[in-house]
C-alpha positions as CSV (number, residue, x, y, z in Angstrom):
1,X,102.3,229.5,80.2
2,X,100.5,225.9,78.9
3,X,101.6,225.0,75.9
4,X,99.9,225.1,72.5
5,X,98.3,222.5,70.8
6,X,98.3,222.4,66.8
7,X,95.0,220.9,65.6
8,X,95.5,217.9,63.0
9,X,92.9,217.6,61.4
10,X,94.4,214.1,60.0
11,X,95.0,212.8,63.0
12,X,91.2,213.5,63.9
13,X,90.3,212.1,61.0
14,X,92.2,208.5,61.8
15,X,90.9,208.1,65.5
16,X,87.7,208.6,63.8
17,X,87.6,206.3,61.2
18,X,89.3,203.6,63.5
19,X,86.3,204.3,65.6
20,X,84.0,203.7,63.2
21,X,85.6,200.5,62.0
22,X,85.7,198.9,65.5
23,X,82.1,199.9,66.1
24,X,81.4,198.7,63.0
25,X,83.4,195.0,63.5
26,X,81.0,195.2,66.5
27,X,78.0,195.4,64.9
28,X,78.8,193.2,62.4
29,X,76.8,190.0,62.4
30,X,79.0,187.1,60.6
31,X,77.4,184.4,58.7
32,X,73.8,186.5,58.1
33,X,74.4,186.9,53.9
34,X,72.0,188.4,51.6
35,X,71.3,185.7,48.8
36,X,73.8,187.5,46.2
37,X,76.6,187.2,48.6
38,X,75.8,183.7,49.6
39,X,75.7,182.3,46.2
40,X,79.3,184.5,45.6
41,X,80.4,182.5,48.6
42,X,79.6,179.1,47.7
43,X,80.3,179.4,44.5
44,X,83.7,181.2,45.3
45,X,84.6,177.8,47.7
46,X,82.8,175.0,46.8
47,X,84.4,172.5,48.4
48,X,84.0,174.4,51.7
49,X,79.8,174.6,51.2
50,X,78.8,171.1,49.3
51,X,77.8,169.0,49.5
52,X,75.0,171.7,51.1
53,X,72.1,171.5,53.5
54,X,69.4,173.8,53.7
55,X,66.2,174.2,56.0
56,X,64.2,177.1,56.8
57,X,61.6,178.3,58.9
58,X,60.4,181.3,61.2
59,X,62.5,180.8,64.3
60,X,61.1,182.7,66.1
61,X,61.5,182.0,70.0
62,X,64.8,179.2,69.3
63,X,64.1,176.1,72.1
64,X,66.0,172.7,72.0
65,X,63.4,170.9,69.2
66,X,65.5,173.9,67.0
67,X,68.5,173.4,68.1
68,X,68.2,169.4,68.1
69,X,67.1,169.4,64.8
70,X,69.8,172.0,63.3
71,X,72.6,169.7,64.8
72,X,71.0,166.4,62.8
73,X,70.4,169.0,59.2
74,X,73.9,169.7,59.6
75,X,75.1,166.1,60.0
76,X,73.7,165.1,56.7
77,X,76.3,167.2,54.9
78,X,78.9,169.9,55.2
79,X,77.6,173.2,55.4
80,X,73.9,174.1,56.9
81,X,72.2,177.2,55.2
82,X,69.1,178.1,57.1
83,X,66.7,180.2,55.3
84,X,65.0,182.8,57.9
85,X,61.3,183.9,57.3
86,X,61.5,187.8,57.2
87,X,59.2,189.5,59.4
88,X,56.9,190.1,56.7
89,X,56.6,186.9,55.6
90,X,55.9,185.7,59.5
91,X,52.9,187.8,59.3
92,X,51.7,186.6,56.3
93,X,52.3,183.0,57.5
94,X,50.9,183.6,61.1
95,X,48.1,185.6,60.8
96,X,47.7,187.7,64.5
97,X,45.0,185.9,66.6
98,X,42.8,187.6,69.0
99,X,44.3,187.1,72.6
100,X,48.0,186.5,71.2
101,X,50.8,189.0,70.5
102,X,51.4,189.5,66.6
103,X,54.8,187.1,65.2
104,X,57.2,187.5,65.1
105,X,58.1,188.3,68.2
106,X,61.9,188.3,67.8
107,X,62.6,190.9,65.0
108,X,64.3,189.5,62.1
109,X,67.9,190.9,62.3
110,X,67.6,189.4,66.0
111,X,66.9,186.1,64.8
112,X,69.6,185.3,62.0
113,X,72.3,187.1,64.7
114,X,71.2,183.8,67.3
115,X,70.9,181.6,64.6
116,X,74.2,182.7,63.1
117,X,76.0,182.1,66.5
118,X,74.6,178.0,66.5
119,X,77.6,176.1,66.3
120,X,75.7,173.6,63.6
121,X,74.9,177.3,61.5
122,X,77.3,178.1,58.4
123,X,74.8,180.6,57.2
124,X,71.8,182.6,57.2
125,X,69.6,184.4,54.4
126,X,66.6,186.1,54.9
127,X,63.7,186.0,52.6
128,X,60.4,187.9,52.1
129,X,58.8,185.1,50.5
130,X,55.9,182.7,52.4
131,X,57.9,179.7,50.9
132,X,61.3,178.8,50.4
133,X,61.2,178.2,46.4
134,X,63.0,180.7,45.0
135,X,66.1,180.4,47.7
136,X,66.0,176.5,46.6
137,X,66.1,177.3,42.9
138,X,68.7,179.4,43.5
139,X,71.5,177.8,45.7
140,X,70.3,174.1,44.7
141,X,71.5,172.6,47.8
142,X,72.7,169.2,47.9
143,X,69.9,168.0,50.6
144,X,66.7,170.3,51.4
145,X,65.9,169.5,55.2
146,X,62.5,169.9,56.8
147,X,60.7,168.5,59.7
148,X,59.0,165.6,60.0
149,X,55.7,167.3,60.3
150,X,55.7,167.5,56.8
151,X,55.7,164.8,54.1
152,X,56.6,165.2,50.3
153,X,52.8,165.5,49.4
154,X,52.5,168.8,51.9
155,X,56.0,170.1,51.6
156,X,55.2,173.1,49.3
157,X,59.0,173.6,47.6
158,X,59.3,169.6,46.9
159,X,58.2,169.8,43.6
160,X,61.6,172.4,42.8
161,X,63.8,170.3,44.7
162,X,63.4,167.5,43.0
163,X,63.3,169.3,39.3
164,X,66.6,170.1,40.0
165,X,67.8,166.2,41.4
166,X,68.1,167.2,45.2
167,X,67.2,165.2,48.1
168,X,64.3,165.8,50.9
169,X,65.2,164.5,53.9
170,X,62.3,165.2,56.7
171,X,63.4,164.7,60.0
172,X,61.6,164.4,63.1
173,X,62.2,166.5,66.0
174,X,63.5,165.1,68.8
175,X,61.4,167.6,71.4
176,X,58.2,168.3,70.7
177,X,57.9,172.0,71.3
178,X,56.4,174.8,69.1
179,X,56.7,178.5,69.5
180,X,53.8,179.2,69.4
181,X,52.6,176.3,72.0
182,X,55.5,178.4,74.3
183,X,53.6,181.8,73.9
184,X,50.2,179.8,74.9
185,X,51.7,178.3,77.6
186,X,53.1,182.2,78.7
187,X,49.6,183.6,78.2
188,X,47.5,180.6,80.2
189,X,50.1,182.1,83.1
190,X,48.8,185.3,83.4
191,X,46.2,186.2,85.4
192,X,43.4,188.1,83.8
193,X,44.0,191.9,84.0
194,X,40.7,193.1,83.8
């Protein structure tokens, strides 16, 4: 005769939750904070965050000119926060054109997770708004980064930055390359279906 097995249910119970928790570690994407748990963060370690730099922007296919200019936002202080457009607010901000696929095209939760994993990236917060404002007003980073298509008279958050006695810095980007001039250059490539 086999023998008998006694069901533990406790036993169950632990291979499941150590399941979970490993799936979960997996799934987990470090560095992408909501703006409560950011603001716990730096103000928990200071000295690990400031003096801090923030940019934001859509992000929406990264290429180098991203990367390039990340790496130079991060070497004008100790911690770069980058401030990622939510989906919604890409929309808003890049109206769908006839012809052209609606932005973004990289989901949100996709684009802080590659962001996230950028070497000069110590942290990611997504926001609904069209602007950055309110994330300014509330982390008051050291140095507010933008790039150097922009100058303080067009820069829409300037005005809250320097209210609270941070500095712009508005840098140029090394390769001039858009997302949105990549998408055009994908579309001009593809022979008409008609």
């Amino acid at each position: 005769m086999g023998e008998v097995k006694v069901f533990k249910p406790e036993l169950i119970l632990t291979q499941v939750l150590t399941i979970i928790t490993l799936v979960a570690t997996v799934l987990m994407i470090t560095n992408v904070y909501s703006l409560k748990e950011l603001k716990e963060a730096i103000a928990s370690d200071a000295s690990r965050w400031r003096p801090l730099v923030f940019t934001n922007g859509c992000f929406d296919l990264l290429h180098a000119g991203h990367v390039r200019y990340l790496q130079v936002a991060k070497s004008l202080g100790r911690s770069l926060v980058v401030g990622l457009n939510s989906d919604q607010s890409v929309q808003t901000i890049k109206p769908h054109k006839p012809g052209s696929p609606p932005r973004p095209i990289v989901p949100e939760t996709q684009r802080a997770e590659v962001l996230a994993a950028l070497k000069p990236v110590d942290g990611v917060v997504i926001f609904s708004e069209t602007t950055a404002t309110a994330l300014l007003e509330a982390l008051q980073p050291d140095i507010y980064v933008k790039g150097g298509d922009y100058s303080l008279e067009t820069l829409p958050e300037a005005s809250v930055v320097q209210a609270y006695g941070g500095r712009i810095e508005l840098v140029k980007v090394e390769i001039p390359s858009s997302t949105t001039g990549i998408i055009d250059r994908i579309l001009i490539s593809v022979p008409n279906r008609d």
